[in-house]
Every structure is written in structure tokens, then in C-alpha cells.
C-alpha positions in Angstrom: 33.2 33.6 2.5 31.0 34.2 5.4 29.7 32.4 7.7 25.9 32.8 6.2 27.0 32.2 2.8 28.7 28.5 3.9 26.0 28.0 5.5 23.6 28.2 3.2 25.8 26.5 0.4 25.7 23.7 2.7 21.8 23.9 3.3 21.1 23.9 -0.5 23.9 20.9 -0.7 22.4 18.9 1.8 18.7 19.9 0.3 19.6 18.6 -3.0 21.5 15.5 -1.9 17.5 14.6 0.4 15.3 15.7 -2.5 17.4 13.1 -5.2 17.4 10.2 -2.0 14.0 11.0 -2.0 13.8 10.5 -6.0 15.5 7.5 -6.1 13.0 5.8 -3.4 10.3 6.7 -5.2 11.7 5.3 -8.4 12.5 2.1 -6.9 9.0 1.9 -5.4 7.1 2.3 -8.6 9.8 -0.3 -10.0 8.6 -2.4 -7.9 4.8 -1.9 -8.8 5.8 -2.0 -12.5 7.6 -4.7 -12.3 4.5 -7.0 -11.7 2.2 -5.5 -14.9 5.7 -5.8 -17.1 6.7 -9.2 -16.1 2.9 -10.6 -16.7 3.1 -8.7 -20.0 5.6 -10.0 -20.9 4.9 -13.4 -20.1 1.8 -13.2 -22.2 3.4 -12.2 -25.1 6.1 -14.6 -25.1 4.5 -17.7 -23.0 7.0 -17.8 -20.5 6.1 -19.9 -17.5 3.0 -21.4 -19.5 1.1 -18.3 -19.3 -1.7 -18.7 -22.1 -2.2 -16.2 -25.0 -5.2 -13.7 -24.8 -7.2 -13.5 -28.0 -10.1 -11.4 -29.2 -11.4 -13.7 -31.7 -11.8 -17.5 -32.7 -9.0 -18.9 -34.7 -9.6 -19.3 -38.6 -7.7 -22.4 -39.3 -9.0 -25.6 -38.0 -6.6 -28.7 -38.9 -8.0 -32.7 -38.6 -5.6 -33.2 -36.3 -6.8 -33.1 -32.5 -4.9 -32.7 -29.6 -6.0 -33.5 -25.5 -6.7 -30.5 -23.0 -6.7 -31.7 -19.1 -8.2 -29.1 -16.5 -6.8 -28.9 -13.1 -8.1 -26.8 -10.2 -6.3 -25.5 -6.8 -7.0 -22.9 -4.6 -4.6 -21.5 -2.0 -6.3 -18.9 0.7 -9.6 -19.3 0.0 -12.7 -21.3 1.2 -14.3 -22.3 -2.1 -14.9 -25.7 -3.9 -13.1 -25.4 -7.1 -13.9 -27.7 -9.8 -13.1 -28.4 -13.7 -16.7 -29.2 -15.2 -14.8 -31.6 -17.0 -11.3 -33.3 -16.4 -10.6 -33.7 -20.3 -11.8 -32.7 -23.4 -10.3 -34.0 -27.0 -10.7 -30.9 -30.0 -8.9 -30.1 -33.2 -6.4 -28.0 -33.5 -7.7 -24.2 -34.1 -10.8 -25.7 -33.3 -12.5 -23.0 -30.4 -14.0 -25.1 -27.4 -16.2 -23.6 -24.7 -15.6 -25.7 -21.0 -16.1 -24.4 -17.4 -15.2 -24.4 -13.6 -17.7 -24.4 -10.8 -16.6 -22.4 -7.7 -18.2 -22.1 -4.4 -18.1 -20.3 -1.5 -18.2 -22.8 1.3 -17.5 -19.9 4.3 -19.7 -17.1 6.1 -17.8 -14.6 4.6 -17.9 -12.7 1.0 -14.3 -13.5 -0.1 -12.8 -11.9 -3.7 -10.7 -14.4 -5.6 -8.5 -14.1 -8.4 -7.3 -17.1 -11.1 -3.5 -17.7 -11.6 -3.2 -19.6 -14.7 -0.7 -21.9 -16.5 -0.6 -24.7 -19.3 1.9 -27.6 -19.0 4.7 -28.1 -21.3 4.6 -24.4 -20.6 6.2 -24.0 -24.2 2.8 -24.3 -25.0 1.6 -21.3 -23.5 2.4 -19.5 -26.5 0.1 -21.3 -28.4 -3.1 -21.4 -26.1 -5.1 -18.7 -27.0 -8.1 -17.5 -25.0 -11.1 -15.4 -25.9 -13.0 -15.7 -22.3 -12.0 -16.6 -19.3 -13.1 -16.2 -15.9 -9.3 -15.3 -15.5 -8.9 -11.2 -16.5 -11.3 -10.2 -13.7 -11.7 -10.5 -9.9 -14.6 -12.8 -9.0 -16.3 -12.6 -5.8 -18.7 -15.2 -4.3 -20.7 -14.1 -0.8 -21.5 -17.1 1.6 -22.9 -20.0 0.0 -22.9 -19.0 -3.7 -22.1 -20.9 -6.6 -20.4 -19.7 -9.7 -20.1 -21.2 -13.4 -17.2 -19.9 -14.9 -16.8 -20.4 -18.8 -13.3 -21.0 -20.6 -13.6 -20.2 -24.2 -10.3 -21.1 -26.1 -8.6 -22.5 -29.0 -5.3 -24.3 -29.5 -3.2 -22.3 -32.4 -2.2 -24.4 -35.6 1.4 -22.9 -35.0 1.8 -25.3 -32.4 2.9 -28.0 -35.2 5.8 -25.6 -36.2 7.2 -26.2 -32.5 10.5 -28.8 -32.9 9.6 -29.2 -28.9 5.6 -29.9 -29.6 4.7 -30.8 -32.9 4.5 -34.4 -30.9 2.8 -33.6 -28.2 -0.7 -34.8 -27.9 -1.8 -33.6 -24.3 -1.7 -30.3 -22.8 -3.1 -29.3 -19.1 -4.4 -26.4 -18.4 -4.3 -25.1 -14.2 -6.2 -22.4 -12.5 -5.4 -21.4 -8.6 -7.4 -18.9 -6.8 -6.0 -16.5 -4.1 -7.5 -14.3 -2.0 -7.6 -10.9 -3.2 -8.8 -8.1 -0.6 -9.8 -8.1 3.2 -13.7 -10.0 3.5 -16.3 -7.3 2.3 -20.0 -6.7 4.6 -22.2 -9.5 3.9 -26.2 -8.5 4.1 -27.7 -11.0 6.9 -30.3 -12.2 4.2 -27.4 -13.4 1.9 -25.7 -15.9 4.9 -26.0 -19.3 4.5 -28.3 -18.8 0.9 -27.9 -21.0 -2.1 -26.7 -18.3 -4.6 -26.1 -20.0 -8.1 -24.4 -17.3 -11.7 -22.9 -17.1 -14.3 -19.7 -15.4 -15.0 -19.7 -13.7 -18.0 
């Protein structure tokens, strides 16, 4: 064998050894990003950590018996009043119930917020099913707006199957905002105004 010839066994060696290092960072970066859409999947099909249930339409059994939702608010990184427009509310079960949150923007920035969610027992997740929330999307509030943001959920009937909740009469449902994104350009004629929406 030649000089050349090792040396160009070695090349293509030493090529193929960088091109599948190379392959195997990759994979383990888009792992990573994966990881974070499959674990929330996941979580919302099975209720794991609390996570609620997303549904397209209202449930079609309503039962007599009720059952106590509690609202909690947090936010962690952002300058906004966040509010439950109501601490309690008291519906049947299956029975779809329309609340909301208030958030404002209390900086001189335009910040872009998004809503972790949980219930508590968070077996209960799995029976908490929304059809709106204020949740799936990004929401983002320039200086000194003001932002209604509807819930619209029901509690499944299936919850009374639950050996762990079938006795349970109270369930608390908890939003915290974080920051999404670096502050966008704010027009000079929206600092310090009085904005007031509607989420959809």
C-alpha cells in the first residue's frame, strides 16, 4: 500500500468518523427541542402534573352534582397585574362555565407573556377540559393596556369514576405568566395610554 492510498483511507476514515459526530449533535439538539412539544403532549393527554385537558366542544352530560373551582394567579418575569375575575365559582359537573382573568401591563414597555397552567389534585387534570383559554396563545399587552381573558371549561362526569376523586369537592385552577421574547418597539402615542380588549 502506498503512501497516498493510506492516506486517503485515513482521510475518508477520519471524514466519516466527523460527519456521524456531527449527526449525533444534531440529533441530540433536536432531542432536546422535541423533548419540550412531546413532554407537554403528553402531559395533556394523560394529565400528568395537573395539566388540564383541551377540548373542542361542550360536554354532553351534566350530572346534579356540583363540584368548587378556585382560580389562582402568579406571574414570574413580567410587569403585569394578574387577576382571577373571580376567586370561586360552584358548577355541576359537565356543566360548561365561562370565568376570566384581567391582566395589565403596569411597565413602559410592550412585553409578550405566555400562561403556564395547572389544576390541583393534579389527578384532576385529566378531567378538566377546556374549550377557550387565553392559555394556547402568546398574549401581548403594550404600556398600560388592560386585557380580559376568558376561560371557557367544563369539569368531565368521569371524574366520579376516579377511586382518588370521586370525593373531592374543590379543585384550583393556576395560571403563571412568563415572559416570552425580548420587549418589542412601542409607538410614542401608545406610552402611558389606557388600552382596555378582549382576548378572544
Amino acid at each position: 500500500m502506498t503512501q497516498a492510498t493510506a492516506q486517503s483511507k485515513s482521510s475518508r476514515r477520519n471524514g466519516l468518523i466527523a460527519a456521524i459526530g456531527l449527526g449525533i449533535a444534531v440529533g441530540m439538539v433536536g432531542m432536546a427541542y422535541a423533548s419540550v412539544p412531546l413532554y407537554r403532549l403528553f402531559c395533556q393527554v394523560t394529565g400528568y402534573g395537573g395539566t388540564t385537558q383541551r377540548a373542542q366542544t361542550a360536554g354532553i352530560q351534566v350530572l346534579d352534582q356540583t363540584i368548587k373551582v378556585r382560580f389562582d394567579a402568579n406571574t414570574a418575569g413580567v410587569n403585569w397585574d394578574f387577576k382571577p375575575n373571580q376567586r370561586q365559582v360552584e358548577l355541576k359537573i359537565g356543566e360548561t362555565m365561562q370565568v376570566g382573568y384581567t391582566a395589565h401591563n403596569n411597565s413602559a414597555q410592550t412585553i409578550t407573556g405566555t400562561a403556564t397552567f395547572n389544576v390541583t389534585p393534579q389527578s384532576a387534570g385529566a378531567y378538566f377540559n377546556k374549550i377557550e383559554c387565553f392559555c394556547f396563545t402568546e398574549q401581548t399587552l403594550v404600556p398600560g393596556e388592560t386585557a380580559d381573558m376568558p376561560i371557557v371549561f367544563f369539569i368531565d362526569p368521569d371524574i366520579l369514576k376516579s377511586e382518588e376523586l370521586k370525593d373531592i369537592d374543590t379543585l384550583t385552577l393556576s395560571y403563571t405568566f412568563f415572559p416570552v421574547d425580548e420587549p418589542k418597539p412601542v409607538a410614542q402615542s401608545n406610552i402611558g395610554a389606557d388600552v382596555t380588549r378582549t382576548i378572544q
